[in-house]
TIGU-434974 format. One line per 2 residues: number of its first residue (from 1); for each residue x, y negated, z negated of N, C-alpha, C, CB. Coordinates in nm, 3 decimals. Each point is the difference from the previous one (the first is absolute). Glycine has a CB too. Layout:
TIGU-434974
NUM) X,Y,Z,X,Y,Z,X,Y,Z,X,Y,Z ~ ...
This chain:
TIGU-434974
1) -0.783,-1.816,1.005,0.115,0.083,0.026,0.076,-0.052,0.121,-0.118,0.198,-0.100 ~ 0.256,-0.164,0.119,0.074,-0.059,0.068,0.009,0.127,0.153,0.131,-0.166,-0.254
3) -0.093,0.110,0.342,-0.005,0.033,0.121,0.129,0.172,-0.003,-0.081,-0.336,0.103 ~ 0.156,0.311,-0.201,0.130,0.082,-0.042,-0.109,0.176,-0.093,0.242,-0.323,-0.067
5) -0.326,0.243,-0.025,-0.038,0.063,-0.025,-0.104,0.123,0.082,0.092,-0.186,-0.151 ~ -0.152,0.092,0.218,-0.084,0.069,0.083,0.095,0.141,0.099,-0.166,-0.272,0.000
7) 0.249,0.211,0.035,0.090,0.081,0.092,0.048,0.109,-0.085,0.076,-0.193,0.149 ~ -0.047,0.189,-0.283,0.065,0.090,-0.094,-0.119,0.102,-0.022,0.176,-0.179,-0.122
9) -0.303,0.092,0.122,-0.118,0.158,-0.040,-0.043,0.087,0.114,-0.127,-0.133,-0.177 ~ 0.183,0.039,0.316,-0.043,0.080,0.067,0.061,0.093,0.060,-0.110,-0.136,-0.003
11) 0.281,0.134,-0.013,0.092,0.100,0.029,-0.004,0.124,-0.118,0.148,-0.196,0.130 ~ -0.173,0.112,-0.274,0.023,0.116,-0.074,-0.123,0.094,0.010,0.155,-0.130,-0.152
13) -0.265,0.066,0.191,-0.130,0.073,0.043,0.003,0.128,0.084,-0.083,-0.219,-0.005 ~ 0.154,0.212,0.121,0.085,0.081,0.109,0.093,0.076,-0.069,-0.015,-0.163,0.174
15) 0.079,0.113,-0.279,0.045,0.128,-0.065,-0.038,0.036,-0.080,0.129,-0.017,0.049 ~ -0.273,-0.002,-0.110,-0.071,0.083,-0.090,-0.061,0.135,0.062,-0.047,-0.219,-0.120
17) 0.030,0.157,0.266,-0.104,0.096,0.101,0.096,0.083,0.021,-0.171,-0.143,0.130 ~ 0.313,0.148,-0.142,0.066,0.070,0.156,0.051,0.090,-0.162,0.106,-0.209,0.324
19) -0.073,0.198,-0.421,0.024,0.073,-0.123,-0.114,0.144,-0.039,0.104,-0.268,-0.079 ~ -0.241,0.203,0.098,-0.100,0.074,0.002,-0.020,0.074,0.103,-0.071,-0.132,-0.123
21) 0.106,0.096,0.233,-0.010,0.119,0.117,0.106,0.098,-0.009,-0.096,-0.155,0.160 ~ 0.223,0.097,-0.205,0.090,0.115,-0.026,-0.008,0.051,-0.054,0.091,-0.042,0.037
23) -0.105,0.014,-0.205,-0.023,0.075,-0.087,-0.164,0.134,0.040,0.155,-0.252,-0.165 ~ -0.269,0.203,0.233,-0.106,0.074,0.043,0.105,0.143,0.094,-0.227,-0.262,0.012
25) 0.325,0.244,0.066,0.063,0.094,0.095,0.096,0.027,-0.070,-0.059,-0.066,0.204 ~ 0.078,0.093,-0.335,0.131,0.078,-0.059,-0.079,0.144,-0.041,0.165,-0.235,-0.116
27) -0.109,0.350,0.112,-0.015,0.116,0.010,0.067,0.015,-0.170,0.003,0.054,0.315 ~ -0.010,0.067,-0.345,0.073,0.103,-0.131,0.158,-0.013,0.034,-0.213,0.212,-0.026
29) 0.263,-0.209,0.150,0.114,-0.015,0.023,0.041,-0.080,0.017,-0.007,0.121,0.037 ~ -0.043,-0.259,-0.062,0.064,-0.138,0.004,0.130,-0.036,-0.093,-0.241,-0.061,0.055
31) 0.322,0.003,-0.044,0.087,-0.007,-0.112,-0.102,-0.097,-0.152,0.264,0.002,0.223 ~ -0.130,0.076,-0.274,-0.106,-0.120,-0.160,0.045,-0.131,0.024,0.009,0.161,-0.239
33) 0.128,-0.199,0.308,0.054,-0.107,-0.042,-0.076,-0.124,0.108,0.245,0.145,-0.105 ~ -0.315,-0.059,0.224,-0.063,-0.081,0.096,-0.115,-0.011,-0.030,0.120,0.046,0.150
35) -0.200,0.004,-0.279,-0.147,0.003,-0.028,0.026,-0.130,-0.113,-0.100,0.302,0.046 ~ 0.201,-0.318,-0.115,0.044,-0.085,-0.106,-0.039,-0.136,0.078,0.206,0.156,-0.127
37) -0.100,-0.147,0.225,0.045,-0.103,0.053,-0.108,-0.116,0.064,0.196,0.170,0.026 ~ -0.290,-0.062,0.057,-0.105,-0.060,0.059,-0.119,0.004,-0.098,0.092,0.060,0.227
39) -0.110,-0.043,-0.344,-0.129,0.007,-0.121,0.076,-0.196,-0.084,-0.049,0.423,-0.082 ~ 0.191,-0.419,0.083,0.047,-0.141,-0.048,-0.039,-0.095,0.126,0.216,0.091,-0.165
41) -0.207,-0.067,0.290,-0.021,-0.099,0.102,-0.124,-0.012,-0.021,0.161,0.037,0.160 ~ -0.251,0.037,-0.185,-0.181,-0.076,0.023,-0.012,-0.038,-0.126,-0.146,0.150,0.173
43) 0.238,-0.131,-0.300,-0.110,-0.042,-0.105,0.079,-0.156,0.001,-0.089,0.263,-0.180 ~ 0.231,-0.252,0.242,0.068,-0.155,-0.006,-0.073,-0.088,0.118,0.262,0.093,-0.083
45) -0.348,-0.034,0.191,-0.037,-0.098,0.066,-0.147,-0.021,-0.091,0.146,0.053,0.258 ~ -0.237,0.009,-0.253,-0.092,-0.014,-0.142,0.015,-0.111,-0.024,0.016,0.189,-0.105
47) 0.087,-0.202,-0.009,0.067,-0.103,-0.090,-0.021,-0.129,0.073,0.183,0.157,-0.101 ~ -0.087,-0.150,0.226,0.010,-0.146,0.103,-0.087,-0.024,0.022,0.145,0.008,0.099
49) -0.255,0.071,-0.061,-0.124,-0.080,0.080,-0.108,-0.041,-0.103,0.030,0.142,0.224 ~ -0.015,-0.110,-0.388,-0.084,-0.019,-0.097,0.072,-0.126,-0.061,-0.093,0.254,-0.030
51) 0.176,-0.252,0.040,0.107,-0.096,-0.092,-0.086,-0.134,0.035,0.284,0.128,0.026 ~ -0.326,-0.206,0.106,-0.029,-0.102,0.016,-0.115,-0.043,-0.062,0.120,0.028,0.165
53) -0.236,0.104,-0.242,-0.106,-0.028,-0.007,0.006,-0.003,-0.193,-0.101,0.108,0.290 ~ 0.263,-0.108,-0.306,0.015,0.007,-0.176,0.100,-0.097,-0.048,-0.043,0.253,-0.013
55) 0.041,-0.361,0.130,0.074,-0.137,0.020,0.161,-0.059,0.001,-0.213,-0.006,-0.093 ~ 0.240,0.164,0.184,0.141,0.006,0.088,-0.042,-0.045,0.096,0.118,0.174,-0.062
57) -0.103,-0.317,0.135,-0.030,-0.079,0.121,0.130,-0.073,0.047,-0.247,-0.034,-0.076 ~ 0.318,0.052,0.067,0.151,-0.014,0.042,0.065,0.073,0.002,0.005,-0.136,-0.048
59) 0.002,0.234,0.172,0.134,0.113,0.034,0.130,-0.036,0.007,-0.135,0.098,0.122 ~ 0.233,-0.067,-0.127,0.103,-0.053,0.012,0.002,0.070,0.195,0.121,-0.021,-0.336
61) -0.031,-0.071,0.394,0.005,0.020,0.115,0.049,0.153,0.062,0.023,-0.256,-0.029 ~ 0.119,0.293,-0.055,0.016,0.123,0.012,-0.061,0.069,0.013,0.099,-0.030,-0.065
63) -0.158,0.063,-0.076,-0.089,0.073,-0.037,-0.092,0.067,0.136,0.019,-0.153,-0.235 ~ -0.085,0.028,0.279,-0.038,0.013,0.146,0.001,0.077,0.122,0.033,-0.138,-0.087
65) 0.129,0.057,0.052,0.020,0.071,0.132,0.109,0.142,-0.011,-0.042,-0.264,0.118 ~ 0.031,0.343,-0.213,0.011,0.117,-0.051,-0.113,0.081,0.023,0.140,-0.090,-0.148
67) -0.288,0.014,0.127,-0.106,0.035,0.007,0.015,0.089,0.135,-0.108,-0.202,-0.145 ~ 0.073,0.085,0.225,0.014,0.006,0.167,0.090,0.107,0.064,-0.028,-0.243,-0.011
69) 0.139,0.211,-0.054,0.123,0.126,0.061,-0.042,0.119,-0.006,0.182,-0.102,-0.072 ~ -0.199,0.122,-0.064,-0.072,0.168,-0.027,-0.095,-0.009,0.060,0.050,0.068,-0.204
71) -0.168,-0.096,0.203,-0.061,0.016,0.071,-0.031,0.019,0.143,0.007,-0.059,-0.176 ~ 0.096,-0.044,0.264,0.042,0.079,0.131,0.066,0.111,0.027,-0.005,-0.171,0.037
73) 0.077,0.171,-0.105,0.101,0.119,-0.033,-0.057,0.140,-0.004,0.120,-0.163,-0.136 ~ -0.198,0.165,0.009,-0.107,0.125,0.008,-0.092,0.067,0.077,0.027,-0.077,-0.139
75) -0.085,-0.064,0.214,-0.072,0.024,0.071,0.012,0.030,0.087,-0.059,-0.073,-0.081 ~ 0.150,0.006,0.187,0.026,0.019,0.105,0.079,0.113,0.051,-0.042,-0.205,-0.027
C-alpha cells in the first residue's frame, strides 16, 4: 500500500470514531437530518478504511485530502 493510502485510513478512521461518539450523545431530540447525516459519515468512512483490504490501493489524491479536511473540521 501506498503512503497516500495509509494517510486516507487513518483520517477516515478519526472519522469513523468521532461519528460514533456523536451519534452515542444524540438524545430523542436530536434532529433526524443530523442522525442521517452522521450514520452516512461512519458507514462512508467504514467503506474507506476497508476499501484497501478489497484492492482499492490507489486513492485519488483528493479524495484524500477531503478525507483530512473533514476530519479536522469535525473534529476540531
Amino acid at each position: 500500500m501506498t503512503w497516500l493510502s495509509w494517510i486516507n485510513m487513518v483520517a477516515t478512521g478519526s472519522l469513523f470514531v468521532h461519528a460514533v461518539c456523536v451519534i452515542n450523545r444524540m438524545t430523542r431530540r436530536t434532529n433526524h437530518i443530523f442522525r442521517v447525516a452522521y450514520v452516512i459519515l461512519g458507514v462512508g468512512s467504514i467503506a474507506a478504511v476497508l476499501g484497501p483490504f478489497y484492492g482499492y490501493l490507489h486513492p485519488q489524491f483528493g479524495e484524500v485530502l477531503i478525507n483530512i479536511g473533514a476530519a479536522l473540521a469535525l473534529i476540531v
